[in-house]
VMD Tcl script that draws the C-alpha trace (Angstrom):
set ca {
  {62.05 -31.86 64.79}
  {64.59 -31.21 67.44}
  {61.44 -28.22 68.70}
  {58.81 -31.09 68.86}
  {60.57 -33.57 70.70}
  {61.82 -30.60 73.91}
  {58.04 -29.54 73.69}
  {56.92 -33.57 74.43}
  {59.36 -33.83 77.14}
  {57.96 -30.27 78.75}
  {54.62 -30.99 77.91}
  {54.75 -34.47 79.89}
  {56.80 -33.45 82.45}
  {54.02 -30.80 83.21}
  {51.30 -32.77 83.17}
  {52.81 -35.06 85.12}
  {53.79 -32.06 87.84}
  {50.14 -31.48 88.18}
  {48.97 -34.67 88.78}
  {51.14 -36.12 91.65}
  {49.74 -33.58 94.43}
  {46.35 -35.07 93.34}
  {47.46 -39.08 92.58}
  {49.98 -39.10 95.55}
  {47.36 -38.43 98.29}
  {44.26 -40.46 96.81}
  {46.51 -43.71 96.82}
  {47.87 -42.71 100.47}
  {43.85 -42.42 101.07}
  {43.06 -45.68 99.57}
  {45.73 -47.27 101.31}
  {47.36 -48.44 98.01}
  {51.21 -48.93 100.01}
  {53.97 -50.83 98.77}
  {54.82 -54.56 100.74}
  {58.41 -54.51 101.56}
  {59.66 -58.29 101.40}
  {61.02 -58.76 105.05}
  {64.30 -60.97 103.87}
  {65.55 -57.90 102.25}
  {67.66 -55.20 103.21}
  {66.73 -53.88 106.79}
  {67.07 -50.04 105.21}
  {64.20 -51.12 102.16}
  {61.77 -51.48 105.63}
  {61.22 -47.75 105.30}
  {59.57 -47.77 101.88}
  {56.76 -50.06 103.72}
  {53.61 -47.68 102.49}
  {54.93 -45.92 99.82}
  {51.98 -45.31 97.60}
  {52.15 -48.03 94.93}
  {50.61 -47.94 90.71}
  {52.35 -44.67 90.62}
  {53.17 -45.41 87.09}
  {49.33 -44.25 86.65}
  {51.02 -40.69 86.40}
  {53.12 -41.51 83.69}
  {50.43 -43.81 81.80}
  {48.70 -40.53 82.14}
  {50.68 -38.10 81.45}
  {51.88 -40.20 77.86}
  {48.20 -40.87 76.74}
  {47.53 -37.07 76.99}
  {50.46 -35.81 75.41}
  {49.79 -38.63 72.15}
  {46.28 -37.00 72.02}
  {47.32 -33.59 71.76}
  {49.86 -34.74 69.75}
  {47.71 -36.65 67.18}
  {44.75 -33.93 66.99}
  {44.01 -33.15 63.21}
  {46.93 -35.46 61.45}
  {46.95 -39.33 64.45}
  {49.69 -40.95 62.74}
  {49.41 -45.46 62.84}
  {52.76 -45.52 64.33}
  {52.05 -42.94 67.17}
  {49.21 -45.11 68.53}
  {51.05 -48.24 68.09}
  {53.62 -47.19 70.26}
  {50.69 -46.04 72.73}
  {48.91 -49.33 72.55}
  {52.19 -51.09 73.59}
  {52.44 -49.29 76.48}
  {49.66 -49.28 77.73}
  {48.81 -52.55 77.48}
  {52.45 -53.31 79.64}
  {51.44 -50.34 81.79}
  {47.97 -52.43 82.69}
  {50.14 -55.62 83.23}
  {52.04 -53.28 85.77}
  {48.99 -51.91 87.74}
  {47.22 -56.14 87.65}
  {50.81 -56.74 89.69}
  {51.07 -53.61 91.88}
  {46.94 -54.26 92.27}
  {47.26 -58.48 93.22}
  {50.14 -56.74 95.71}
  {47.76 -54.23 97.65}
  {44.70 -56.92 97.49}
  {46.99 -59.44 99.32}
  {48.81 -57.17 101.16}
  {52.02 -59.12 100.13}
  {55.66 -58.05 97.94}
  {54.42 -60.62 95.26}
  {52.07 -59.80 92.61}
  {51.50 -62.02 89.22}
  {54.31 -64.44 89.19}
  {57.04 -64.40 86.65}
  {55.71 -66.97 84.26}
  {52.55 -64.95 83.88}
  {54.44 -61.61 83.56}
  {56.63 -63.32 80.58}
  {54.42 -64.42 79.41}
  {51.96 -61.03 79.21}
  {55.25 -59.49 78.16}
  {55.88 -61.89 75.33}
  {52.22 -61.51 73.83}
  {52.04 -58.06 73.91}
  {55.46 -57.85 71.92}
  {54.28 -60.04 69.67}
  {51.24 -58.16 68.98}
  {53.02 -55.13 68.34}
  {56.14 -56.88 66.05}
  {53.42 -58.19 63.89}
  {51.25 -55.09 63.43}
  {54.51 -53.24 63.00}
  {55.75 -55.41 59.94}
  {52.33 -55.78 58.46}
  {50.72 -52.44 58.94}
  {53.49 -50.00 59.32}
  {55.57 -51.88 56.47}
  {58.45 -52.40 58.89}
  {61.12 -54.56 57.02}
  {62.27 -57.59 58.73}
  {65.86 -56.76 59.19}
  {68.40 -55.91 61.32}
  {70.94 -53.07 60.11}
  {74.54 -53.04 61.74}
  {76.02 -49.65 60.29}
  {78.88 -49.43 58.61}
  {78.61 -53.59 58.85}
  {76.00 -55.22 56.71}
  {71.64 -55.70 56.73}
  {70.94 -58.92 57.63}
  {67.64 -60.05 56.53}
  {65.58 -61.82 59.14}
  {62.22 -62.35 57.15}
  {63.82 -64.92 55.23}
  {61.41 -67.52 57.06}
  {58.58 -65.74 56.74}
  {54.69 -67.59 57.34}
  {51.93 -66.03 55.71}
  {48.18 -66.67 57.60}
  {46.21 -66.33 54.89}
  {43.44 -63.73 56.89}
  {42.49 -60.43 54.74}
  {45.05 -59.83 52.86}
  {47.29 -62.09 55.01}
  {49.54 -61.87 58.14}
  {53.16 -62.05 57.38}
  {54.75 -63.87 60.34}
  {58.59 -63.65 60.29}
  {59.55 -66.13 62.59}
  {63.64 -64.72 62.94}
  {62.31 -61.33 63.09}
  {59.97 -61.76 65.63}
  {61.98 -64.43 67.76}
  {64.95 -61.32 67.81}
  {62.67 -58.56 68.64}
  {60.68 -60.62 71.58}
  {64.07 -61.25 73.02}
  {65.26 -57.77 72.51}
  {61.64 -56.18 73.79}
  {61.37 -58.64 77.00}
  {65.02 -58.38 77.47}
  {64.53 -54.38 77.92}
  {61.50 -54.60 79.46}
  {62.81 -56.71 82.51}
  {65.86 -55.15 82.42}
  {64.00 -52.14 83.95}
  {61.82 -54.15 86.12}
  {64.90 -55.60 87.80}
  {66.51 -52.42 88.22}
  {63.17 -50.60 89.86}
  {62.72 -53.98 92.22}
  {66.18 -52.85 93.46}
  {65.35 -49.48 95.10}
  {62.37 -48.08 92.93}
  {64.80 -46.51 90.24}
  {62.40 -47.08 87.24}
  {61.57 -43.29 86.68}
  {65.28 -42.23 86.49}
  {66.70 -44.62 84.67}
  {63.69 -44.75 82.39}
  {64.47 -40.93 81.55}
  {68.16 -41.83 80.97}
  {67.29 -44.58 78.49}
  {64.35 -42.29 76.82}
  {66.06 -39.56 76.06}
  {68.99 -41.29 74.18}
  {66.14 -43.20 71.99}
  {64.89 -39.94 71.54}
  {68.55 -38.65 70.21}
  {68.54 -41.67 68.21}
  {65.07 -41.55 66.30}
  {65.78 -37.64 65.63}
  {69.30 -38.89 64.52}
  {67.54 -41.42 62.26}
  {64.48 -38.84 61.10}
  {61.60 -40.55 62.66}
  {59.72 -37.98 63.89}
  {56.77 -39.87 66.32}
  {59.36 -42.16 68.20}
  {61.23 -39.39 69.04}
  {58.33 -37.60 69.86}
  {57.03 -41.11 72.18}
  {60.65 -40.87 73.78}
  {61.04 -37.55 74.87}
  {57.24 -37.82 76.21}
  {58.13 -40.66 78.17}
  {61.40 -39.48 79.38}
  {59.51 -36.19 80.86}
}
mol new
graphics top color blue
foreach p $ca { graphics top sphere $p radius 0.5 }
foreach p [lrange $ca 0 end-1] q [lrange $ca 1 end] { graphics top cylinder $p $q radius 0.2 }
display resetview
């Protein structure tokens, strides 16, 4: 498995390669710059213009790797992954987009990013315990299992929607949590990318550690 996941962080990081000389110049055409907030550091001034929805690349480059990825034998929890992120990628480009339209540093405000953030973790928490059979727990090793479906709401649609309100209170805070935890970081000096990698990678280590062969593969693609 070890093979695989190198080969997704090559394959990414090559498709990604290709497309900046083409991506990089057709947003510095369209005029799709960055607004520096003015009560910032004077050195940030610089970055005024710096071609923005950059993370198009990497939306990109992930999509085509899962496709080649899934040909013959698409596996539920490769495309869930996918659908996660791309969904918070297009949450991403409505910001950078509202940015460029009103030539300002603010895009969607932070109640409507949480609260984009929070429905598309729910979404995915919820198809991850009821299609992918994902048990509503939370292992500690060498500690215990604790067992956070032991509230558990069942919608009676199809063959019903399990809702495990613990679980998915936990893993909204833990998703969010992460999610902003980047977004902070890039706000500070457009470090997303690199630390991004850092984080990917060790997920990556840990999936293949763990035997779950399309996270690891979804990590190492997004870390390239």
């Amino acid at each position: 498995m070890i093979h695989e996941t190198i080969l997704a962080i090559i394959i990414a990081f090559a498709i990604s390669a290709l497309l900046c000389p083409i991506i990089i110049p057709f947003l510095h055409k369209l005029k799709f710059g960055q607004q520096v907030r003015d009560d910032g550091p004077q050195t940030h001034l610089k970055k005024q213009g710096t071609p923005t929805m950059g993370g198009v690349i990497m939306l990109v480059a992930v999509i085509a790797f899962t496709l080649l990825a899934s040909v013959g034998a698409p596996t539920p929890e490769l495309w869930l992954l996918l659908g996660a992120t791309v969904l918070t990628g297009l949450l991403g480009l409505i910001d950078d987009a509202s940015k460029v339209a009103y030539e300002r540093s603010l895009g969607l405000t932070p109640k409507a990013k949480l609260v984009g953030q929070f429905a598309i973790a729910a979404v995915f928490v919820l198809c991850a315990v009821n299609l992918l059979g994902i048990e509503p727990t939370v292992e500690i090793p060498f500690v215990a299992t604790i067992d956070l479906g032991v509230l558990t709401t069942v919608v009676p649609v199809g063959d019903g929607i399990e809702i495990p309100w613990l679980y998915l209170a936990y893993c909204l805070i833990l998703l969010v949590g992460l999610c902003n935890d980047v977004n902070l970081t890039d706000g500070l000096d457009g470090l997303a990318a690199g630390t991004v990698m850092i984080v990917m990678l060790v997920m990556a280590a840990i999936a293949f550690r763990a035997g779950v062969l399309e996270p690891a593969l979804f990590a190492g693609a997004l870390a390239g």
